[in-house]
C-alpha positions as a Python dict, from the first residue, in 0.01 Angstrom:
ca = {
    (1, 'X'): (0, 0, 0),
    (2, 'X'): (45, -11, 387),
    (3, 'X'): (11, 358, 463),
    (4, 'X'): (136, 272, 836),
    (5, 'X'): (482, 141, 686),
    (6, 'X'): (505, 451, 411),
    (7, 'X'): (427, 729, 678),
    (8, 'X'): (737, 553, 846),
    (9, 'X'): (934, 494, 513),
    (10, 'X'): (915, 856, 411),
    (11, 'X'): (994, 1028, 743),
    (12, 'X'): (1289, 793, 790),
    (13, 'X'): (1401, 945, 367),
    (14, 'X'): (1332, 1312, 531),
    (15, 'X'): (1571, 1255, 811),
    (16, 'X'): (1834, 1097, 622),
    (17, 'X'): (1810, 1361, 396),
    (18, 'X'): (1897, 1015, 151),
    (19, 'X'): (1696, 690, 1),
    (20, 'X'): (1984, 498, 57),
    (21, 'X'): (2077, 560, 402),
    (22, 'X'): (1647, 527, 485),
    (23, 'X'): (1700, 206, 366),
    (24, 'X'): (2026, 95, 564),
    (25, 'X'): (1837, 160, 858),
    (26, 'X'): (1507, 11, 811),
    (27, 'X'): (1687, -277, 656),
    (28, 'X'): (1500, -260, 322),
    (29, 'X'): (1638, -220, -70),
    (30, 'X'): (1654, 128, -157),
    (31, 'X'): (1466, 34, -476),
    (32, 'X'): (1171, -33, -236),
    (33, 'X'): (1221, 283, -73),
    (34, 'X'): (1185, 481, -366),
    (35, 'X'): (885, 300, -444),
    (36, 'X'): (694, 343, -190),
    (37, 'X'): (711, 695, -123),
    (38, 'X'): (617, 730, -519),
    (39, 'X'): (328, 528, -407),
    (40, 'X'): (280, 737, -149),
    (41, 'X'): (260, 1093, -368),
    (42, 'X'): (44, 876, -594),
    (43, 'X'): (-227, 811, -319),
    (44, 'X'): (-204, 1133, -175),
    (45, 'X'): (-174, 1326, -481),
    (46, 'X'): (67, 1562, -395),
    (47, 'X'): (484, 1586, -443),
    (48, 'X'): (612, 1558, -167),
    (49, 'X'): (1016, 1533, -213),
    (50, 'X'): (1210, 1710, -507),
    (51, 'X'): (1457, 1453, -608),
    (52, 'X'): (1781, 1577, -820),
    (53, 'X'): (2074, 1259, -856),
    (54, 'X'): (2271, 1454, -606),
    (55, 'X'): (2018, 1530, -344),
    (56, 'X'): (1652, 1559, -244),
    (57, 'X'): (1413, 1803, -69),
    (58, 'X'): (1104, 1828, 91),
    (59, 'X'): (835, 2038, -35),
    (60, 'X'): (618, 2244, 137),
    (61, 'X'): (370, 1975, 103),
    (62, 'X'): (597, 1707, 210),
    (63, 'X'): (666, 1900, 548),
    (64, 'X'): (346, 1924, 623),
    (65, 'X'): (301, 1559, 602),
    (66, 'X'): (616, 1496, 760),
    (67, 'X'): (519, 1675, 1065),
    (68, 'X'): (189, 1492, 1104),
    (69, 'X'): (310, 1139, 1033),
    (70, 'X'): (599, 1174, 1324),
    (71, 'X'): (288, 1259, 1576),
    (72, 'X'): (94, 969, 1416),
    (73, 'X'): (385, 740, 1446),
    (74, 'X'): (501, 855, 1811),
    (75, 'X'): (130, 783, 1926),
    (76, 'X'): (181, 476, 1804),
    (77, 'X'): (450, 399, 2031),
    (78, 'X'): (341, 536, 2288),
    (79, 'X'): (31, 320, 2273),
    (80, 'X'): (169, -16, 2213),
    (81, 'X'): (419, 73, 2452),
    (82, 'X'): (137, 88, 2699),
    (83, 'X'): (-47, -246, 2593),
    (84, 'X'): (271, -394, 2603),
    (85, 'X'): (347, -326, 2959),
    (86, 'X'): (678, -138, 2845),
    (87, 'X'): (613, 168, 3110),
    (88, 'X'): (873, 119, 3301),
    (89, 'X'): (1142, 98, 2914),
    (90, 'X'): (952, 427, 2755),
    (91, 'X'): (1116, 430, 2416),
    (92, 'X'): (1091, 690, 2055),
    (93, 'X'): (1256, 983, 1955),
    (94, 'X'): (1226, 1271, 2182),
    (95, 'X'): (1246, 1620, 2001),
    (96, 'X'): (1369, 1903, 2220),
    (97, 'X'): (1489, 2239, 2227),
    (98, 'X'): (1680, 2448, 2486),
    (99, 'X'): (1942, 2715, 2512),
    (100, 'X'): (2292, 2588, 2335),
    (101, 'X'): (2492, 2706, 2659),
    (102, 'X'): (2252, 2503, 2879),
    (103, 'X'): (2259, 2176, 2619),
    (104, 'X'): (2659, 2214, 2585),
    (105, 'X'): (2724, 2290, 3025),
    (106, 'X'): (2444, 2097, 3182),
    (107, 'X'): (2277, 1844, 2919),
    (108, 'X'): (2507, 1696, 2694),
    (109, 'X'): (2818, 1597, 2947),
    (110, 'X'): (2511, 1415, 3160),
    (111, 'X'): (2364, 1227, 2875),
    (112, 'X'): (2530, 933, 2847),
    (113, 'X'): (2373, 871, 3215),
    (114, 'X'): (1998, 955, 3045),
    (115, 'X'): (2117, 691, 2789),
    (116, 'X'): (2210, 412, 3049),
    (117, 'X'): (1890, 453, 3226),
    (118, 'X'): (1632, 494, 2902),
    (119, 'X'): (1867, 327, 2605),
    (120, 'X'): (1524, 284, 2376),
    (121, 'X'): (1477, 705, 2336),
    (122, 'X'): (1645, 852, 2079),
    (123, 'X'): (1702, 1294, 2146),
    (124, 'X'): (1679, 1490, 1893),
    (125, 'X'): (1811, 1845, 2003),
    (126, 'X'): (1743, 2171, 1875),
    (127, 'X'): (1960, 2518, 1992),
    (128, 'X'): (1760, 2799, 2004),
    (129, 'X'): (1621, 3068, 2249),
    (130, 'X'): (1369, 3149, 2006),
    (131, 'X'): (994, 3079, 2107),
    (132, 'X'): (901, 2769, 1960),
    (133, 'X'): (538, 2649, 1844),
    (134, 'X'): (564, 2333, 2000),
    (135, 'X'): (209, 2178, 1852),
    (136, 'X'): (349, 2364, 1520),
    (137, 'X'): (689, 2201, 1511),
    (138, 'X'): (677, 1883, 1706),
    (139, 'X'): (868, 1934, 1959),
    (140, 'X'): (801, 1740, 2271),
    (141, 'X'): (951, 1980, 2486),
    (142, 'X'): (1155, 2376, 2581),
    (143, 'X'): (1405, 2444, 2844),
    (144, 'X'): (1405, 2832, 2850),
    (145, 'X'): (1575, 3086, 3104),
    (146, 'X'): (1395, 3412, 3181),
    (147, 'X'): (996, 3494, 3258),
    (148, 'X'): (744, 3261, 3079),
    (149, 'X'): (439, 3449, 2868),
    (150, 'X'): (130, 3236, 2947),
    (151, 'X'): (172, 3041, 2607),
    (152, 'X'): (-75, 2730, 2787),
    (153, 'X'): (199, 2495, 2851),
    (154, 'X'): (304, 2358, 3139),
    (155, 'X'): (593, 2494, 3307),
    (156, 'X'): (786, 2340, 3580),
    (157, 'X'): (1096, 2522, 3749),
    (158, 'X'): (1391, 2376, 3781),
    (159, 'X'): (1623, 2603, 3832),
    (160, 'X'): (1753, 3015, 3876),
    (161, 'X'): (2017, 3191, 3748),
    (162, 'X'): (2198, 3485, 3932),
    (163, 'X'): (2345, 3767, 3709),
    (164, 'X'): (2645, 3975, 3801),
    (165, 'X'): (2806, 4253, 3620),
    (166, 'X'): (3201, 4185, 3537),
    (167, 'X'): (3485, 4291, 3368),
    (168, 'X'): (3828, 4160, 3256),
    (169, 'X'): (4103, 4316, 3458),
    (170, 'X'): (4275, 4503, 3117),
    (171, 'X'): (3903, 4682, 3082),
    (172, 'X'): (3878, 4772, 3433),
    (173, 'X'): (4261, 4919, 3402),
    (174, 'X'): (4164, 5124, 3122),
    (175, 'X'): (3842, 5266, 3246),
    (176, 'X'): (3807, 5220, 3606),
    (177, 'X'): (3556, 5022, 3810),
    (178, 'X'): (3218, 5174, 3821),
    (179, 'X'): (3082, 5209, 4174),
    (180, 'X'): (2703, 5296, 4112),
    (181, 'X'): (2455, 5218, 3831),
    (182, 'X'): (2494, 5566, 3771),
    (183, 'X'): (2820, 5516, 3648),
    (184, 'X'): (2723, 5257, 3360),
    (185, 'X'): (2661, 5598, 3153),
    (186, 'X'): (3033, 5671, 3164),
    (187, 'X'): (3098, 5272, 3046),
    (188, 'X'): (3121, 5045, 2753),
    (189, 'X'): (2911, 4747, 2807),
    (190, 'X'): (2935, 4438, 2528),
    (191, 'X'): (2559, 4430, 2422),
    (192, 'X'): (2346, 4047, 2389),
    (193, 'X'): (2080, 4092, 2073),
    (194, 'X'): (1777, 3881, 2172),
    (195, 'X'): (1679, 3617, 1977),
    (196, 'X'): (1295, 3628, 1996),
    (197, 'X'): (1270, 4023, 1993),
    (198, 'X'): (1589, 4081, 1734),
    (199, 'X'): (1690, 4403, 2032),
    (200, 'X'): (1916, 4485, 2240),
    (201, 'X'): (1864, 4339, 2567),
    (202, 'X'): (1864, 4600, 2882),
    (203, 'X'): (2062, 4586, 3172),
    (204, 'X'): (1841, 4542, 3514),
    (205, 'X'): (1922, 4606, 3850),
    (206, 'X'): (1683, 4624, 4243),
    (207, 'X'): (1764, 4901, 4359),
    (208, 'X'): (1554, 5028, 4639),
    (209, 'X'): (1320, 4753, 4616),
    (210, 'X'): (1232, 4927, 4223),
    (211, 'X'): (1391, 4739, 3896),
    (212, 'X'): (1587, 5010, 3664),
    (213, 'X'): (1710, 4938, 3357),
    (214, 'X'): (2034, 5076, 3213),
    (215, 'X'): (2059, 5075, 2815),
    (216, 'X'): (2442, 5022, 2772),
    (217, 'X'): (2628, 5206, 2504),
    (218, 'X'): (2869, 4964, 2320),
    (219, 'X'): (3104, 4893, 2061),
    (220, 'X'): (2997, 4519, 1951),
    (221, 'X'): (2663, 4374, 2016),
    (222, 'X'): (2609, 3951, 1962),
    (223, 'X'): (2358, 3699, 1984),
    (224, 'X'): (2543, 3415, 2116),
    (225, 'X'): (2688, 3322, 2485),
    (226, 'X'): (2986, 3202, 2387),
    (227, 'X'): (3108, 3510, 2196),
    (228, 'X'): (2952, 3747, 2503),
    (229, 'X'): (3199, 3630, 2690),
    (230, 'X'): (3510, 3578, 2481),
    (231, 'X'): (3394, 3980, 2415),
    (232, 'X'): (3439, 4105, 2763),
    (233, 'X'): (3761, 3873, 2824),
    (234, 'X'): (3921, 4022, 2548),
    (235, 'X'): (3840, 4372, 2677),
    (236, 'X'): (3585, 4486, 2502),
    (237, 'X'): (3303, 4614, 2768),
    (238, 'X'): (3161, 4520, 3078),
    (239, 'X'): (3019, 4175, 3056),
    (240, 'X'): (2602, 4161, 3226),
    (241, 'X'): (2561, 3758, 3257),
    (242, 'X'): (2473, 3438, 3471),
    (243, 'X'): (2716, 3311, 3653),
    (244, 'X'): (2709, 2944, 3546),
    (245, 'X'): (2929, 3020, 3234),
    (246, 'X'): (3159, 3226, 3355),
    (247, 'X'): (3222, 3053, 3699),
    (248, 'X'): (3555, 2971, 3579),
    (249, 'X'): (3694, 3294, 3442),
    (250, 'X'): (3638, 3404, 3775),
    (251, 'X'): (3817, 3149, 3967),
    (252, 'X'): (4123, 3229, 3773),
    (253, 'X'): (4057, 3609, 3799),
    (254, 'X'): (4028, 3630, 3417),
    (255, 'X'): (3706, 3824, 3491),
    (256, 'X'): (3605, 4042, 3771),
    (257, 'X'): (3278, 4081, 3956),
    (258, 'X'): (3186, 4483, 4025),
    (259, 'X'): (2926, 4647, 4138),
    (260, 'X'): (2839, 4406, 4387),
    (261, 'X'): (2633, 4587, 4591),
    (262, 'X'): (2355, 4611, 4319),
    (263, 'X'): (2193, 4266, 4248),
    (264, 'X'): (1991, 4214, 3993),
    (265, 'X'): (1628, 4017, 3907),
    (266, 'X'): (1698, 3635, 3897),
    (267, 'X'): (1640, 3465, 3614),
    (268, 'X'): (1412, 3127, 3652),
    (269, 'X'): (1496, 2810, 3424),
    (270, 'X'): (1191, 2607, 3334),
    (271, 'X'): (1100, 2324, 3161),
    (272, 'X'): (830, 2341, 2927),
    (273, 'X'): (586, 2105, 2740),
    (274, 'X'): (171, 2060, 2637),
    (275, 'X'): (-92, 1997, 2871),
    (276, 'X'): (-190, 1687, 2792),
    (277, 'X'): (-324, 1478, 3032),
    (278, 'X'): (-188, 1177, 2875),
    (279, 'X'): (204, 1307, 2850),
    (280, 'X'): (407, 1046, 2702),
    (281, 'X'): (628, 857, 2880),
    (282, 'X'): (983, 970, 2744),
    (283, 'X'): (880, 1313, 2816),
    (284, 'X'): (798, 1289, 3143),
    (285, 'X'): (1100, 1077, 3210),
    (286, 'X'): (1322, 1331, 3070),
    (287, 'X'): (1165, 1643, 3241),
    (288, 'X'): (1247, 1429, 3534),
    (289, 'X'): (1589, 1367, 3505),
    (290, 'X'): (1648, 1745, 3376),
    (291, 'X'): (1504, 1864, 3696),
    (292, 'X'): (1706, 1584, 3909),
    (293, 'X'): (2028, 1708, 3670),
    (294, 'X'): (1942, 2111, 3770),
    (295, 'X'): (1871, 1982, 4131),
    (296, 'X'): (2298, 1914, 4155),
    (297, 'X'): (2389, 2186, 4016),
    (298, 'X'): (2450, 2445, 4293),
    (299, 'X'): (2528, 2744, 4006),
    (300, 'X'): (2182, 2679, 3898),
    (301, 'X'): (2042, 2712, 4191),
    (302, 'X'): (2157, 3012, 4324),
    (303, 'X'): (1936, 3214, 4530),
    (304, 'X'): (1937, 3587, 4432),
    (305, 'X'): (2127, 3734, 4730),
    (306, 'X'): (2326, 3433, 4777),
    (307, 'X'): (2711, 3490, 4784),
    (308, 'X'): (2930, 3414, 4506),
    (309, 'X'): (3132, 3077, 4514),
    (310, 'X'): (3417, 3032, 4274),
    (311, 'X'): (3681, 2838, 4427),
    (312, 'X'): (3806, 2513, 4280),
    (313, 'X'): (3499, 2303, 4319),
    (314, 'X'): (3271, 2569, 4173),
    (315, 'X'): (3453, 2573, 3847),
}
């Protein structure tokens, strides 16, 4: 048994979630397949799918192995990408994970460009703003928003986020505009539930040169961007947020800004992966071209006292 060509034969079956479609793609009868991933249990001595005739699983085994063999077989590439002079064409499958607002605003309408310039890397993309283990899962790299811990990764910034405090106009109607962060006591705020500490996240503001936080009574509380904002469109409490994803609401006057003259700590946007002193090539291209992507986007780049621009071209 070629133990190179299972380890690549059974991760293809776990990401297919199917023998038959592993064996469409590496052009091979599924018989075969099945064979040598038996082969493969046999020599290892473990199970490492549960097979049913209408589906299989991995095992707790199996993931385990499947984890190591895709670092195994992207070290691999990498290498004879390097002995084959193929720097300048890195190619593999790049696992990621970032924020879903950032992957559906920023990443995903610029990819095909990512996909004329490196067509040999496959992305594999993962929305979360969970901390992620990236030794643990395999991931090759994090975009995250907010302050890093010191986790020993590399961080590079590529970006800031200001946050406003807004309302829809039917809110603001009902209960008035609040002039001071005093006033946020007398207020409904929609509440965000964090994803890494499962709480409530506080509202911050400078004031004074000192950071206060405000914890916002409210009606609803979510854990997802999207809804946050269809939330305070639809009424429901004063809205705390960057200003990338609302930019539009704004323009139309769907949403309005108050308490202006209170601005609040910025929030940094960084990509993250391992120190390793030999970084593959399709991550360091792609941490590249996310930072050159960030670079045009003025909303991204907004310093924290920096005027507000929502006009036309903004949106």
């Amino acid at each position: 048994m070629d133990r190179f060509v299972a380890m690549k034969v059974f991760a293809r079956v776990v990401e297919s979630h199917s023998f038959v479609k592993a064996a469409e793609s590496l052009q091979m009868a599924t018989p075969q397949v099945s064979r040598i991933v038996q082969a493969l249990e046999a020599h290892l001595g473990a199970r490492l799918l549960n097979r049913t005739t209408r589906s299989i699983s991995v095992t707790d085994d199996g993931e385990a192995y499947y984890q190591r063999c895709i670092r195994v077989l992207a070290e691999v590439d990498e290498m004879e990408a390097e002995l084959t002079h193929a720097k300048l064409n890195p190619k593999g499958r790049l696992k990621v994970n970032l924020p879903a607002l950032v992957a559906k605003m920023i990443i995903i309408p610029a990819l095909p460009d990512f996909f004329a310039r490196y067509p040999d890397i496959e992305v594999e993309m993962g929305l979360s703003d969970r901390q992620v283990d990236i030794v643990e899962e395999g991931v090759d790299c994090v975009i995250r928003t907010g302050d890093l811990e010191d986790s020993g990764l590399v961080a590079r910034r590529i970006g800031n986020m200001r946050r406003i405090t807004c309302a829809s106009p039917a809110y603001l109607e009902k209960y008035g505009e609040p002039k001071t962060i005093e006033d946020l006591h007398q207020h409904i705020g929609v509440n965000y539930v964090s994803s890494n500490t499962g709480r409530l996240r506080m509202w911050d503001y400078v004031a004074n040169g000192v950071v206060e936080t405000v914890e916002m009574r409210g009606l609803i509380a979510v854990n997802d961007v999207d809804a946050y904002v269809q939330c305070g469109l639809h009424g429901l409490g004063l809205l705390k947020t960057a200003i990338f994803p609302i930019a539009h609401y704004l323009a139309k006057g769907e949403l309005r800004e108050v308490l202006k003259d209170y601005c609040s700590p910025q929030r940094p946007i960084s990509i993250m992966y391992a120190r390793d002193r030999h970084l593959p090539r399709k991550v360091r291209v792609f941490a590249d071209w996310v930072a050159e992507l960030f670079a045009r986007e003025p909303l991204m780049q907004t310093p924290i006292n920096a005027p507000v621009s929502v006009g036309a071209e903004a949106a």
